[in-house]
C-alpha positions in Angstrom: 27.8 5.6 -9.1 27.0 1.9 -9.2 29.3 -0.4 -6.7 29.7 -4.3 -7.3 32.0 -6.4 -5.4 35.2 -5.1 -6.1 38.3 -7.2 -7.1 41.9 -7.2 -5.3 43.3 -4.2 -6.5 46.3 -6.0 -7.4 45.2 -7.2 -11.0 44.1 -3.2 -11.6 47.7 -2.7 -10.5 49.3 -5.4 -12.7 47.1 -3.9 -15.6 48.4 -0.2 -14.9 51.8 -1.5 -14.7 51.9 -3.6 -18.2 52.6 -6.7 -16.2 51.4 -10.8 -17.1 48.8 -8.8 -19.5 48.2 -11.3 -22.3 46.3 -9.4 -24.6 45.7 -5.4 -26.1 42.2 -4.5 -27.1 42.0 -2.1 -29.9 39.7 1.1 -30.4 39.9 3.9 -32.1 43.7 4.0 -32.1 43.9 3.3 -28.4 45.2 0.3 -27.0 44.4 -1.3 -23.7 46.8 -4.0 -22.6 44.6 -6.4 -20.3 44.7 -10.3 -18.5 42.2 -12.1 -20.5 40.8 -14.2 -17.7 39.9 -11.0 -15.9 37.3 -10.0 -18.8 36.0 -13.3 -19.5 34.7 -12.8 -15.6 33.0 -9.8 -16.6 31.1 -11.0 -19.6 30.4 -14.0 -22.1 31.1 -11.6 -24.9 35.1 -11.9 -24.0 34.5 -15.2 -23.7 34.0 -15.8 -27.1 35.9 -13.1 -28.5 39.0 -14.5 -26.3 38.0 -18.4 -27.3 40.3 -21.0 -28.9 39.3 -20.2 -32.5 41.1 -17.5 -32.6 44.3 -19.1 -32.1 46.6 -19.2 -29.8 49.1 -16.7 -31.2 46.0 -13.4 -31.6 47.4 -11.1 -29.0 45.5 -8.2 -30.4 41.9 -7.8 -30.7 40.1 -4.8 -32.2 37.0 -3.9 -31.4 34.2 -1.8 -33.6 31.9 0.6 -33.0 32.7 1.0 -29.9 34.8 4.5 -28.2 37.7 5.0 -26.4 36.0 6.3 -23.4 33.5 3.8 -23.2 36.1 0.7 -23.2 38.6 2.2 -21.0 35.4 2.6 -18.3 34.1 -1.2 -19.3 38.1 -2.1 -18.5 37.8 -0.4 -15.3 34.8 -1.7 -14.1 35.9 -5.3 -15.1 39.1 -5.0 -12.4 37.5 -2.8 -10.0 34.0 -3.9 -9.9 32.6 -0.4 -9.5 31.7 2.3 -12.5 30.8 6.4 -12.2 27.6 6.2 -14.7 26.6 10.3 -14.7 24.3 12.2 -17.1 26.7 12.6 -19.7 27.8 9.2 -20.2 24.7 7.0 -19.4 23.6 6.8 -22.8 26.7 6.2 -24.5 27.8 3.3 -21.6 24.6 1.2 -21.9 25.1 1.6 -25.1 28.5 -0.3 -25.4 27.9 -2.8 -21.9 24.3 -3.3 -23.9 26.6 -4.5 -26.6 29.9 -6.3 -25.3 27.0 -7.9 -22.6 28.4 -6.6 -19.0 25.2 -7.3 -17.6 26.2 -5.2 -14.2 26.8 -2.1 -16.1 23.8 -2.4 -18.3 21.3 -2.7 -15.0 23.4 0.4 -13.2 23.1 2.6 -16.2 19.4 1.3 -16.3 18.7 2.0 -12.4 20.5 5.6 -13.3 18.1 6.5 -15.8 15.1 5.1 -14.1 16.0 7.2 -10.8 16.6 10.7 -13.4 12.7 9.9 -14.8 10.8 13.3 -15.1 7.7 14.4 -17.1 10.1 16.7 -19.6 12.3 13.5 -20.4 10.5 10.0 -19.4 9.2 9.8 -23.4 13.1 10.0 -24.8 14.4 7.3 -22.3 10.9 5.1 -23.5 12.3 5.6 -27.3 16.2 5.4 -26.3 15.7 2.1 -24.1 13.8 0.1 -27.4 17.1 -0.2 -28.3 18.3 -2.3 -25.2 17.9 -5.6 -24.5 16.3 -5.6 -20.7 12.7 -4.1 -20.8 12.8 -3.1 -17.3 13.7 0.1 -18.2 11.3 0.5 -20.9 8.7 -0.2 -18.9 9.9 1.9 -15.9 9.6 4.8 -18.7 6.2 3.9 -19.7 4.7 3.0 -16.2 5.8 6.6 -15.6 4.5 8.2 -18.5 1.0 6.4 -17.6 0.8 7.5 -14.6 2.3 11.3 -14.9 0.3 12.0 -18.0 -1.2 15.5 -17.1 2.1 16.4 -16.9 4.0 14.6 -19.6 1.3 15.9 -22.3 2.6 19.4 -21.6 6.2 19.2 -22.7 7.8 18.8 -26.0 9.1 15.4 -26.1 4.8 14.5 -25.8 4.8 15.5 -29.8 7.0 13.0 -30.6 5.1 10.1 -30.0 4.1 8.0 -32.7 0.5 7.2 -33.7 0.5 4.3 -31.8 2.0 4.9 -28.7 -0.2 7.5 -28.6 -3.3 5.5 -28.9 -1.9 2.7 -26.7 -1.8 5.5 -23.6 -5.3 7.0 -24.3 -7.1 3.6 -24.3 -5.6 2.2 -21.2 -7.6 2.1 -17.9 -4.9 3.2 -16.0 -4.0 6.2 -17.9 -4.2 8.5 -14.7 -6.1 11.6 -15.4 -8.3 13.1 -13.0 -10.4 15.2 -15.6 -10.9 13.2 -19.5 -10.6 17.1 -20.7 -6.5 16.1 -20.0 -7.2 13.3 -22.7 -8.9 15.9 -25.3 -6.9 18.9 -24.9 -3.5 16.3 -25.5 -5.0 14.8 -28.7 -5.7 18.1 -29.3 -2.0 19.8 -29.1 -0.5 16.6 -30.4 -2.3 16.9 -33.8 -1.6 20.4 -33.8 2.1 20.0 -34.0 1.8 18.8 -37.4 -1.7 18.8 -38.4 -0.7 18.1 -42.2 -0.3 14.9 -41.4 -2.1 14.0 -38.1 -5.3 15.6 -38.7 -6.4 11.9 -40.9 -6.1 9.9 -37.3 -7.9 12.7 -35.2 -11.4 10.1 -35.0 -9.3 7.0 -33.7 -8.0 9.3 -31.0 -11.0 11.0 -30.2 -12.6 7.7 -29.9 -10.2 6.5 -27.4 -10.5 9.9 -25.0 -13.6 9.0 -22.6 -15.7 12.1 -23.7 -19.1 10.8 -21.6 -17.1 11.7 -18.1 -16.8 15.3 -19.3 -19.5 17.9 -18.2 -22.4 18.9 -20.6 -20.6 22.4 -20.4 -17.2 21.2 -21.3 -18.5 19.0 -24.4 -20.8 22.2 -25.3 -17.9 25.1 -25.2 -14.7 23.3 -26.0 -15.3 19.8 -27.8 -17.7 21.1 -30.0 -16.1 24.5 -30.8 -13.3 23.1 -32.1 -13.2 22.2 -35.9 -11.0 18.9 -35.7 -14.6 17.9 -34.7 -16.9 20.1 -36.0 -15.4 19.3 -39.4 -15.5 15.3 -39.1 -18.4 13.0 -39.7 -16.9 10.4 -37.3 -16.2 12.8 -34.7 -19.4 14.0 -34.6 -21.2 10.8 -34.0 -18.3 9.9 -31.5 -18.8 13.3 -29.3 -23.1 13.2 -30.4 -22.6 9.4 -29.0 -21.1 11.2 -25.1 -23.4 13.8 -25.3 -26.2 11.4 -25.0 -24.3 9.3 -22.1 -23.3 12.4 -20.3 -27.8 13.6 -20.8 -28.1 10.0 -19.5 -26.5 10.0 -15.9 -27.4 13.4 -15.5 -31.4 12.5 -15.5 -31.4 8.7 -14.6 -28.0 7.2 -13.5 -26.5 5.0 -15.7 -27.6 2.6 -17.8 -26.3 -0.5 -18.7 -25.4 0.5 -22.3 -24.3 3.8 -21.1 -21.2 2.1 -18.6 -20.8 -0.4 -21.3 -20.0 2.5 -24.1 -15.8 2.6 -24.2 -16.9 6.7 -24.7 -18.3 6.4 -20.1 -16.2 3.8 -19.2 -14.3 5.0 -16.2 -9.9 4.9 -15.9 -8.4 3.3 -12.8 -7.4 5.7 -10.0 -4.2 6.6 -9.4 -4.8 6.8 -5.7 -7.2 5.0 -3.5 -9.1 5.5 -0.3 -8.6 2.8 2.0 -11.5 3.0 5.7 -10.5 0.3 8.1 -12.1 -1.1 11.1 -14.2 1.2 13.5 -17.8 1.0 15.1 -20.5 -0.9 13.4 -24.2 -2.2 14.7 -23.1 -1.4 18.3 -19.6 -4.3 17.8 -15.8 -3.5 16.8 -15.6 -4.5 12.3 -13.3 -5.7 10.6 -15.1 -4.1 7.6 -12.1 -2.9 5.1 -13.6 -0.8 2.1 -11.6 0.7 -0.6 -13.1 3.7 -2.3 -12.9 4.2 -6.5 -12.8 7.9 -6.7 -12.5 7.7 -10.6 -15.9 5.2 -10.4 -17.0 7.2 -7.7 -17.7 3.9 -5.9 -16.5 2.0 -2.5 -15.1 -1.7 -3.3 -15.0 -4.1 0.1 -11.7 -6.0 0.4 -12.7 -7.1 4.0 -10.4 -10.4 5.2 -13.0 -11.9 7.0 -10.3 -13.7 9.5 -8.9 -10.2 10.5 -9.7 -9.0 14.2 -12.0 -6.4 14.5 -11.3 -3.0 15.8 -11.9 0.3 16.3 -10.4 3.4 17.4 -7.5 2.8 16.1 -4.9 4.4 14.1 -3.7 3.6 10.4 -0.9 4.3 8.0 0.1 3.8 4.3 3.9 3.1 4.2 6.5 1.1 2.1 3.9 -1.2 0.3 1.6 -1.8 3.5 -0.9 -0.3 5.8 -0.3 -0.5 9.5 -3.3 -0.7 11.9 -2.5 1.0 15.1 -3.7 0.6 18.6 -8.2 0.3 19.3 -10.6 -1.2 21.2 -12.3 -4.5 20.3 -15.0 -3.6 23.5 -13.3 -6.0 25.4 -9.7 -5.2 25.0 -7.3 -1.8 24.6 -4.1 -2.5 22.2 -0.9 -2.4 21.9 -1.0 -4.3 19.1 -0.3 -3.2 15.2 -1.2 -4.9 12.7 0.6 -5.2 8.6 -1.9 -5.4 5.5 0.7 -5.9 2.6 -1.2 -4.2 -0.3 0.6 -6.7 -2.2 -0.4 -9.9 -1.3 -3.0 -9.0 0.7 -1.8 -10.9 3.5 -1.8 -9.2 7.2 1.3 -9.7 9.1 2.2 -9.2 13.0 4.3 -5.9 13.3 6.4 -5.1 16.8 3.4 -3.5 19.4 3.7 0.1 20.7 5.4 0.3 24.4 1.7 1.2 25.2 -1.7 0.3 24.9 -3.2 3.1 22.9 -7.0 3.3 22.4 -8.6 7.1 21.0 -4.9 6.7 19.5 -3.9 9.7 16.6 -1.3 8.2 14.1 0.6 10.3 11.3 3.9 9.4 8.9 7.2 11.3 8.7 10.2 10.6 7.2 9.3 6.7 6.8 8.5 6.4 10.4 5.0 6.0 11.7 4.0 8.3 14.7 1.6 7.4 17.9 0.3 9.9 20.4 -1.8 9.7 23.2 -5.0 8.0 23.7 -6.1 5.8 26.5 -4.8 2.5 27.7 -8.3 1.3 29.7 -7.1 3.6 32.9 -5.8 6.7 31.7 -5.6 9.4 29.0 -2.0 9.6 27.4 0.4 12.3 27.1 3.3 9.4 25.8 4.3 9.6 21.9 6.4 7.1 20.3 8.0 6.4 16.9 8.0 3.5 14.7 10.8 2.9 11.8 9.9 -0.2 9.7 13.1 -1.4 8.6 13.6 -2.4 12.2 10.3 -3.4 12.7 10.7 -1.3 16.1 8.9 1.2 18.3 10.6 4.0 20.5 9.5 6.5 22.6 9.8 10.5 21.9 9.3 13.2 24.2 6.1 13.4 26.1 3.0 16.0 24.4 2.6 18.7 26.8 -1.4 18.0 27.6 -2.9 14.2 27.5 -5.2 14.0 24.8 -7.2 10.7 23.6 -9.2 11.0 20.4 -7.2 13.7 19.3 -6.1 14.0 15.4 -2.5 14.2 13.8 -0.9 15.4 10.7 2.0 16.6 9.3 3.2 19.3 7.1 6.4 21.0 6.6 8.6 18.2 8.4 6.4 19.1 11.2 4.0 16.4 13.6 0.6 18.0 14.8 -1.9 16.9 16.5 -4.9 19.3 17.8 -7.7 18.7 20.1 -9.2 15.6 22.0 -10.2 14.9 25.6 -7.8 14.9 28.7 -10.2 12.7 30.8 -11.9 15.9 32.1 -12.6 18.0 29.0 -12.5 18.5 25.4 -9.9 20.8 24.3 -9.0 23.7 22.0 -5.4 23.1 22.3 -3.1 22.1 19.3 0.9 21.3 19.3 3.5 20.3 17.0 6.7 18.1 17.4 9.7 19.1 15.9 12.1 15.4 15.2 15.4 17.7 15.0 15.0 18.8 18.4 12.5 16.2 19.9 10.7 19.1 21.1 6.8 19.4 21.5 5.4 23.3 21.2 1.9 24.8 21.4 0.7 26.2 19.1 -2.7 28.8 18.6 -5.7 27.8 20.0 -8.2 26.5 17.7 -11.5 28.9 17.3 -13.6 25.8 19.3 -12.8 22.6 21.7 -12.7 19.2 19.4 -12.7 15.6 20.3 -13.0 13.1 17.9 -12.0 15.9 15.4 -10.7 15.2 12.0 -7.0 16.9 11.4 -4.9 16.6 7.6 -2.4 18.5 6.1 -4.6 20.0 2.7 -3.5 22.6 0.4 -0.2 23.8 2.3 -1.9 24.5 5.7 -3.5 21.9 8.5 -7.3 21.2 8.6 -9.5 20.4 11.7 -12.8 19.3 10.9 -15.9 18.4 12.9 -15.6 16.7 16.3 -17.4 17.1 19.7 -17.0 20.4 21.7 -18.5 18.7 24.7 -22.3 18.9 23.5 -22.7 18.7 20.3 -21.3 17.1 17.2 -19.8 19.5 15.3 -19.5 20.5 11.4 -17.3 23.3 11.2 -14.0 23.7 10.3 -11.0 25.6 10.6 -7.6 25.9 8.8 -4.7 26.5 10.9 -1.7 28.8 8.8 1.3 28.1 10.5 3.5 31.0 9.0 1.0 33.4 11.0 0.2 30.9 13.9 -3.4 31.7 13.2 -6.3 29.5 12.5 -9.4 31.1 10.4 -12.8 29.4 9.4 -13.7 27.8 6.3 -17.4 26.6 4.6 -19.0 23.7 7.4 -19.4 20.3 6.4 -22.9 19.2 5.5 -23.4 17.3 8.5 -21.9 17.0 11.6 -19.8 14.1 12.8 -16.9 13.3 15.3 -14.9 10.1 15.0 -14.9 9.8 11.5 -12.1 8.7 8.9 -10.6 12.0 7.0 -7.6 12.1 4.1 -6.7 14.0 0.8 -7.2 12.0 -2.3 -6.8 14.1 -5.8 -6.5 17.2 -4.2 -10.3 17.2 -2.3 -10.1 16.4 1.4 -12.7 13.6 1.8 -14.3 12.6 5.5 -15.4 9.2 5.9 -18.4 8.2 8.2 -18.8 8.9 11.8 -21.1 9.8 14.7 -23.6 12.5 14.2 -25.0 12.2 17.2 -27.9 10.3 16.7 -26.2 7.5 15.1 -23.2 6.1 13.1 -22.7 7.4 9.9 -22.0 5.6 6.0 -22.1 9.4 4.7 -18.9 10.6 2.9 -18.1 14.6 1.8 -15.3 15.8 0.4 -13.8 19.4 0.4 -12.3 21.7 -2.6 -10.1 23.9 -1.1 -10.0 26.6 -4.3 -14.0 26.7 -4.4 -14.3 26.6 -0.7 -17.0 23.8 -0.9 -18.0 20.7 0.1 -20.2 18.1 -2.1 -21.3 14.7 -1.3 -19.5 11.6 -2.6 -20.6 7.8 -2.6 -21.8 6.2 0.8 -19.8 3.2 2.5 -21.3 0.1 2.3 -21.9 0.0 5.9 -22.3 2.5 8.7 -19.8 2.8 10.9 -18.0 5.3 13.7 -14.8 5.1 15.0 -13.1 4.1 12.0 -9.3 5.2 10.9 -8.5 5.9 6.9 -5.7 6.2 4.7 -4.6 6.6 1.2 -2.7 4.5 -0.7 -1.1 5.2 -4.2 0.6 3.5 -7.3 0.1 -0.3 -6.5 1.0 -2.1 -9.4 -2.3 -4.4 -8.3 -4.3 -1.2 -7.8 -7.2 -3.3 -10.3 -7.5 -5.5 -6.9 -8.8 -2.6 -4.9 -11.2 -1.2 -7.0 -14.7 -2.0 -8.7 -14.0 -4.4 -11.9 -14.6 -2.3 -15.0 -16.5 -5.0 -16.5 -19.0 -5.4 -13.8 -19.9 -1.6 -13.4 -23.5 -2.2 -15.3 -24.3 -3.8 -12.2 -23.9 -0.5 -10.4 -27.4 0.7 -10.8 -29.0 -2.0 -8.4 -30.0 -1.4 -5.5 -28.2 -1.6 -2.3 -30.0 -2.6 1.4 -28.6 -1.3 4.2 -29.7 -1.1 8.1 -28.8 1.9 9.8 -26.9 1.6 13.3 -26.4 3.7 16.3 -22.8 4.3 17.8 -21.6 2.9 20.7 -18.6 3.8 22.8 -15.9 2.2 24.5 -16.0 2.7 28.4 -14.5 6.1 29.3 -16.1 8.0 26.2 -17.1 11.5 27.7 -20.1 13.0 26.1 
């Protein structure tokens, strides 16, 4: 249902009545008896259909190609200002307002179809809107088809693309697959469909699918068993051609020509890793780096100006990331901060009711979440609740222990936070907030005490990771279920750390950094829940502790936060970096 402003109901009235109406339009047979001036409101076409050249005797107008339906719902919307667009009539009204110009109904029927977008049917509204005149929706249909391609290459409306709308997906950066196989086994199935005709343009597909960031394995058993390829001269030397990339990295990084070769050249995430702030060379950072999961490389988008920080909170909402709360060693804040992804401008947002250092922040239902932590006196127990559209914090029932440097998550509509330090010791407690009922309820105890633990919602149940148990850093984990309200151990990290940044970025839970004990961290490890293993990933550029992460997704400038595709040859040189020790701010128990 798109609403405009609606008219006095009184010419609608005057219409249903037959009364001052000037004119009749024609279709099929029906006749509509309207006021002239109140379509020429509605659109220029009516304007010139209704203009002196007709003369000033015409009274009735007929009107082609156009059904009976469709008018009487134009005529409507023309004296009432609002119009029911559903999923039967969408394609028939833009249709017609696309045609007699009623630029209001056009954009409603285009916002209908660009909210109904799905992976079975985003490919017909791509083909369907050519035929309008706005490209927004258009382009709505192929953003989503870019960026839901795993899925879109699975249903039928896929085989329908042409030869070059296929192409045009496979050879864009942004083409969001996490595995290149997705790109094969598509070219694969699409040629398939009709392989009389299709099989002639299987080497300028193959040539667009990035073959070198397969595995030896994959190229081995499935590219090269198949006999599109095995039976081509040109996709031989193409798949020979990522064969030799793929030997390449494997025994001596890339080269140069190697990241320069279309076949290695890595896509554009989807999705990116943002670590903020923290501990770094024994002072607060402002350090901001943004990690390329897809390049498998961290990208600094520091703003030098910023205030450092750390021990803080952060959050990925609407557009913009929110830092929470910290330290800067000399002062504990109330203070949040507004990065709009955007612009990358930071903006002042409304401060918490309290200072919050050791703060643990989490996001549900569009509001932004702060519990605990220490205000320079004393450990917290307080929790309050931001909502951006009123730029305004408010306070929510109390947690039933105090807990600074604690971790939050949520899952299931659900806030929980688990572990941290009460001023006295590190605990083994975990609760969860319930926003229906304002209500705060313990839950299991965890299988160890954790401060300065790592907590995420990962594969339907919540993760605690590493931490301090009150004398050493710790590497385990555990995975709390809460259908059993039971939490059961899973493979440790490969290092211990507490105060460290954790998330979930394409389906691997990745922690960031962190103390080990010894000293501050640039080490990063992520997680695969199905093989129940850890592996290493790319350092940070700088060690750091203390630090708060996020993930952010879909930027239509996502190019700005990660490594320029045409500078990755410079990957391979070499990197200096000083290691640091952590430091703490005062009222850190160890």
């Amino acid at each position: 249902m798109s609403e405009s402003s609606h008219k006095p109901s009184v010419f609608n009235t005057l219409r249903l009545d037959g009364q001052f109406c000037d004119a009749v339009i024609k279709v099929e047979d029906v006749a509509f008896d309207i006021h002239r001036i109140i379509l020429c409101e509605c659109s220029p076409y009516f304007l010139t259909l209704f203009g002196p050249w007709c003369g000033p005797d015409k009274k009735i107008y007929v009107i082609q190609g156009v059904s009976s339906d469709m008018m009487r719902l134009i005529i409507e919307f023309a004296y009432t200002g609002s119009i029911s667009v559903t999923g039967e009539n969408v394609q028939g009204l833009l249709l017609v307002a696309d045609q007699l110009g009623v630029t209001d109904v056009v954009q409603a029927c285009c916002d209908f179809l660009g909210e109904q977008l799905r992976a079975e049917n985003c490919i017909g509204i791509f083909v369907f809107a050519a035929v309008v005149i706005p490209a927004e929706l258009r382009c709505r249909a192929h953003r989503y088809m870019v960026e839901h391609f795993e899925e879109v290459a699975r249903h039928e409306q896929f085989l329908q693309l042409s030869l070059e709308q296929l192409v045009d997906l496979l050879q864009r950066d942004d083409l969001n697959v996490r595995n290149e196989s997705v790109a094969f086994e598509a070219v694969v199935r699409w040629i398939d469909h009709a392989p009389g005709e299709r099989k002639a343009h299987v080497a300028v597909l193959l040539s667009k699918v990035r073959l070198a960031l397969t595995s030896l394995d994959y190229m081995r058993l499935t590219v090269l068993s198949n006999q599109l390829v095995t039976r081509n001269t040109e996709c031989m030397s193409i798949a020979q051609g990522a064969l030799e990339a793929i030997g390449h990295v494997r025994t001596g990084g890339p080269s140069v020509a190697d990241l320069r070769n279309p076949l290695a050249r890595p896509r554009l995430p989807n999705a990116i890793l943002m670590a903020i702030g923290g501990w770094s060379s024994r002072n607060p950072t402002n350090s901001m780096e943004a990690y390329d999961n897809r390049a498998d490389f961290w990208f600094n988008v520091t703003d030098e100006c910023e205030r450092p920080r750390a021990y803080h909170g952060t959050a990925a909402l609407n557009g913009s990331v929110y830092c929470i709360g910290g330290f800067d060693r000399t002062e504990h804040f109330s203070s949040v901060r507004r990065f709009d992804l955007s612009t990358r401008v930071w903006h002042e947002a409304a401060p918490m009711t309290h200072r919050r250092c050791y703060v643990s922040v989490t996001v549900l239902g569009g509001c932004i979440y702060a519990m605990g932590g220490f205000d320079g006196h004393t450990r917290l127990n307080t929790a309050e609740r931001y909502r951006p559209e009123a730029n305004q914090w408010s306070l929510i029932a109390p947690m039933q222990e105090l807990r600074s440097d604690a971790s939050s998550t949520t899952l299931h509509n659900r806030v929980y936070i688990c572990g941290g330090f009460n001023g006295t010791e590190c605990l083994q407690t975990a609760e969860c907030y319930i926003p229906e009922t304002n209500q705060w309820t313990m839950i299991g105890l965890m299988n160890s005490p954790r401060s300065g633990n790592g907590v995420i919602a990962y594969a339907g149940c919540v993760y605690v990771v590493g931490g301090f148990d009150g004398n050493n850093r710790l590497c385990t984990a555990e995975v709390y279920n809460p259908d059993s309200n039971s939490w059961h151990e899973v493979t440790p990290m490969l290092t211990p750390r507490s105060n460290f940044g954790i998330e979930v970025l394409d389906d691997r839970l990745f922690v960031v950094g962190g103390y080990n004990g010894n000293s501050t961290s640039y080490n990063v490890e992520s997680y695969d829940a199905t093989a129940n293993m850890w592996t290493e990933a790319c350092d940070m550029d700088i060690f750091r502790s203390a630090l708060s992460c996020c993930v952010v997704s879909g930027l239509p400038n996502m190019a700005d936060y990660t490594i320029p595709r045409d500078a990755l040859p410079f990957l391979t040189g070499d990197v200096n970096l000083d290691e640091h020790t952590g430091l703490h701010p005062p009222g850190f128990k160890t």
